[in-house]
C-alpha positions in Angstrom: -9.2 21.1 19.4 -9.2 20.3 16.0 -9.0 23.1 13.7 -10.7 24.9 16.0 -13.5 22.3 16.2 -14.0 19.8 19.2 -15.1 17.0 16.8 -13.5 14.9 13.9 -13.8 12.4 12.4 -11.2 10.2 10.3 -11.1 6.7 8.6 -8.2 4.0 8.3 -7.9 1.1 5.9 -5.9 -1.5 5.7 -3.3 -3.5 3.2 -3.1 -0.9 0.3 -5.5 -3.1 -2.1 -6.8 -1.9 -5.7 -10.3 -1.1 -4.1 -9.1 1.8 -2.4 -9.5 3.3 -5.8 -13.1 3.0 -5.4 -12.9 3.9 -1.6 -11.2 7.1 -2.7 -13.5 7.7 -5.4 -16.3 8.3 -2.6 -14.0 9.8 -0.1 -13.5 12.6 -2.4 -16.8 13.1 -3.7 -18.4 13.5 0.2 -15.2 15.7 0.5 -13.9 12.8 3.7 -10.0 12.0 4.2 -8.7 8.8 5.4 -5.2 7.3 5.5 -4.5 4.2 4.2 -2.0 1.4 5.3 0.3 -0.3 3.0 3.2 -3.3 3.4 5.0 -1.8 0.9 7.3 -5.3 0.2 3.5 -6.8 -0.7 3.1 -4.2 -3.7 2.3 -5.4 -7.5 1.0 -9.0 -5.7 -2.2 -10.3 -6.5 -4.2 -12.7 -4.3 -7.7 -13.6 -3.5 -9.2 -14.0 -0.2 -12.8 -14.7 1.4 -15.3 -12.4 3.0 -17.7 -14.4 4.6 -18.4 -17.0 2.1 -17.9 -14.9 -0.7 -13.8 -15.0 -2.8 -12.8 -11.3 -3.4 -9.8 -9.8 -5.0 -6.9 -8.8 -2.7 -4.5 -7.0 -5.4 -1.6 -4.7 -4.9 -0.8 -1.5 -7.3 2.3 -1.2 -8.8 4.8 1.0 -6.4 4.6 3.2 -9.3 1.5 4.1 -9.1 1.6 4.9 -5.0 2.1 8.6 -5.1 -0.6 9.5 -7.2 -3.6 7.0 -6.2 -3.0 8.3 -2.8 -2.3 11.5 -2.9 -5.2 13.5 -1.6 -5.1 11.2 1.7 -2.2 10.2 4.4 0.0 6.8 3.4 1.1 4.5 6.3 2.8 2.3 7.3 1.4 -1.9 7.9 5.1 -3.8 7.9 6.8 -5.0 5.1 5.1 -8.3 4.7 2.4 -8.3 7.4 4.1 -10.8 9.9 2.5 -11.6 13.3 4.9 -9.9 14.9 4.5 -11.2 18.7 6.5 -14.4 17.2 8.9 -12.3 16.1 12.5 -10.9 17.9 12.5 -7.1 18.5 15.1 -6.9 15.6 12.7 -7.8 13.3 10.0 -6.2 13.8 11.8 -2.9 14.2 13.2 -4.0 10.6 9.6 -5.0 9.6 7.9 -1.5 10.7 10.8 1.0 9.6 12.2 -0.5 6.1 8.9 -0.2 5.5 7.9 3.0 6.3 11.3 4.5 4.9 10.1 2.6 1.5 6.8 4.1 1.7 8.5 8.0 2.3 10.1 7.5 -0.4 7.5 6.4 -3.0 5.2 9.1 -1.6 7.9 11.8 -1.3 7.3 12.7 2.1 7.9 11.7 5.8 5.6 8.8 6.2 5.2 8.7 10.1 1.9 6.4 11.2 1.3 3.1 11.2 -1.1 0.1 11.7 -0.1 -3.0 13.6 -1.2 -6.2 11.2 -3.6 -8.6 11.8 -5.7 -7.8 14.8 -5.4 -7.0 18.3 -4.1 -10.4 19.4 -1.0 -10.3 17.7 -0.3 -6.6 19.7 1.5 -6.7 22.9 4.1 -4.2 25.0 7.2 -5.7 24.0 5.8 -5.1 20.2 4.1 -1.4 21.3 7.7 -0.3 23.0 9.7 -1.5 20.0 7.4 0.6 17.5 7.6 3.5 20.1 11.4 3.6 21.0 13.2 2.1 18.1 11.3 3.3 14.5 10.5 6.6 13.2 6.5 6.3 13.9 5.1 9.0 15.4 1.2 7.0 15.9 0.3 3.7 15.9 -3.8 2.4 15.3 -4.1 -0.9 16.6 -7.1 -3.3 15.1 -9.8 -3.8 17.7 -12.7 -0.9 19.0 -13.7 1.1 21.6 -17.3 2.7 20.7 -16.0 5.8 22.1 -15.3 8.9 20.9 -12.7 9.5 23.4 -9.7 10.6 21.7 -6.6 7.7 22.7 -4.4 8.3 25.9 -1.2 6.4 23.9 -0.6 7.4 20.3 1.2 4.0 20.2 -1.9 1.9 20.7 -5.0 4.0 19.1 -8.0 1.9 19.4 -10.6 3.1 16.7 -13.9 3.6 17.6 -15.5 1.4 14.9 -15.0 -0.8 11.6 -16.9 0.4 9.1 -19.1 -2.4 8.2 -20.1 -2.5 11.7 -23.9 -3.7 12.1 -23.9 -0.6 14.6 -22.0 2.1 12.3 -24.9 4.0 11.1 -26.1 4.3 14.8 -22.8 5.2 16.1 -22.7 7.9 13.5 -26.0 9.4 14.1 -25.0 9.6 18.0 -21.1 11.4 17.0 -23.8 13.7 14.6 -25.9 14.9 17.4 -23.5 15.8 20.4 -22.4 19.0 21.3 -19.5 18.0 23.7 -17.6 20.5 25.9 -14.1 18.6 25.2 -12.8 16.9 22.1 -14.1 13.8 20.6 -12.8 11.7 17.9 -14.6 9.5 15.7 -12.0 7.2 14.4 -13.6 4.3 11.8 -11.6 1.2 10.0 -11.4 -1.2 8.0 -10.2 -3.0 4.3 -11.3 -1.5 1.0 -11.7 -5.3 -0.5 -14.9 -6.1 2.8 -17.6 -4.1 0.6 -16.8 -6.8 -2.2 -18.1 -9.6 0.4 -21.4 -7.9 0.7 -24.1 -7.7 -1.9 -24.8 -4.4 -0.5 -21.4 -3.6 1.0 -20.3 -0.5 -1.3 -24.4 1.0 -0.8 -23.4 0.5 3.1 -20.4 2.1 2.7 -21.4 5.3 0.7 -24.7 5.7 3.0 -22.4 6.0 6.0 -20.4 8.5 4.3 -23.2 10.4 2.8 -24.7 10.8 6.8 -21.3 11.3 8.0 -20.1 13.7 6.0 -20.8 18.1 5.2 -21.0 18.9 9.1 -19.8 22.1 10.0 -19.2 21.1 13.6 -17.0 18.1 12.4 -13.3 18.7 11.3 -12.5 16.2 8.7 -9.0 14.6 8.7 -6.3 11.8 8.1 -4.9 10.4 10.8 -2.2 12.2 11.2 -4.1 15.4 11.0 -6.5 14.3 13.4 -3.7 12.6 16.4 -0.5 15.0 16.0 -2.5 18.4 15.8 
């Protein structure tokens, strides 16, 4: 159970960009908490990237400024500098995952112990799952593909979210997690990149519609990852 409730619900983003200050803006105000994963070697970069057809900003804060943008939700860890890391030797990417989470402990002052693999489920296998599980400090690990279940993961080391949340089906998928009583826990687990709302003309309305539903449920315990996988 989770805090004495069989449901939760938690969100995970991805790459530590300056629009999770807006993300957090409205995580806070519908009282939500999410944990958010940063390559910590990528920090005080700035970059643009498309969405669709649409260029939007893909800036870094300053490692300064870490500890307090962050600190009412969980930091993770995403590798150093976002390497596919099924070309890379098991040397590196236990050097990739742990220097970074070690950096990342120390700018937010605490243990930092979960992590998601970069870019998408193709460049996951075993050999890079066992190396994260035997060799680094990581204590969960969110992969980047989904389920549409709310069954919580079997493998901490490979936790496949239930949804992204700019998922055509999101709101639907929310109304069904809303409405069951279930009789074992569930876990709605949603992902994504703070910079995708900026590709949409409507993306940051999407976004705050989903968490106005989502949110305020007194069945629903509401949680970073951590809180939600190593209760």
């Amino acid at each position: 159970m989770y805090n004495s409730k069989l449901k939760a619900l938690t969100f995970s983003f991805d790459d530590g960009v300056t629009q999770d200050q807006r993300l957090i803006k409205l995580l806070d105000k519908y009282h939500l908490r999410s944990t958010f994963n940063i390559n910590s070697a990528r920090l005080d970069q700035a970059k643009i990237l498309l969405v669709g057809d649409v260029t939007v900003s893909h800036c870094k804060p300053r490692p300064c400024e870490i500890k307090a943008i962050y600190q009412n939700h969980e930091v993770a860890g995403h590798t150093l500098s976002h390497p596919c890391l099924t070309t890379r030797s098991d040397d590196e990417i236990v050097r990739e995952v742990e220097q970074d989470r070690l950096a990342l402990s120390q700018l937010c002052q605490y243990e930092v112990v979960g992590f998601a693999y970069p870019g998408g489920s193709q460049y996951v296998d075993d050999r890079v799952i066992s190396a994260v599980r035997t060799r680094t400090g990581v204590k969960y690990a969110r992969n980047a593909c989904t389920s549409g279940s709310f069954d919580p993961p079997t493998d901490l080391f490979n936790v496949i979210p239930t949804a992204s949340f700019l998922d055509g089906n999101i709101l639907e998928l929310a109304k069904e997690f809303i409405a069951i009583s279930p009789h074992s826990p569930k876990l709605f687990f949603i992902y994504g990149h703070a910079y995708e709302p900026d590709g949409y003309s409507d993306g940051w309305e999407r976004v705050e519609k989903l968490f106005s539903l989502i949110s305020h449920k007194d069945d629903v315990f509401y949680g970073t990852n951590k809180e939600c996988l190593l209760f």
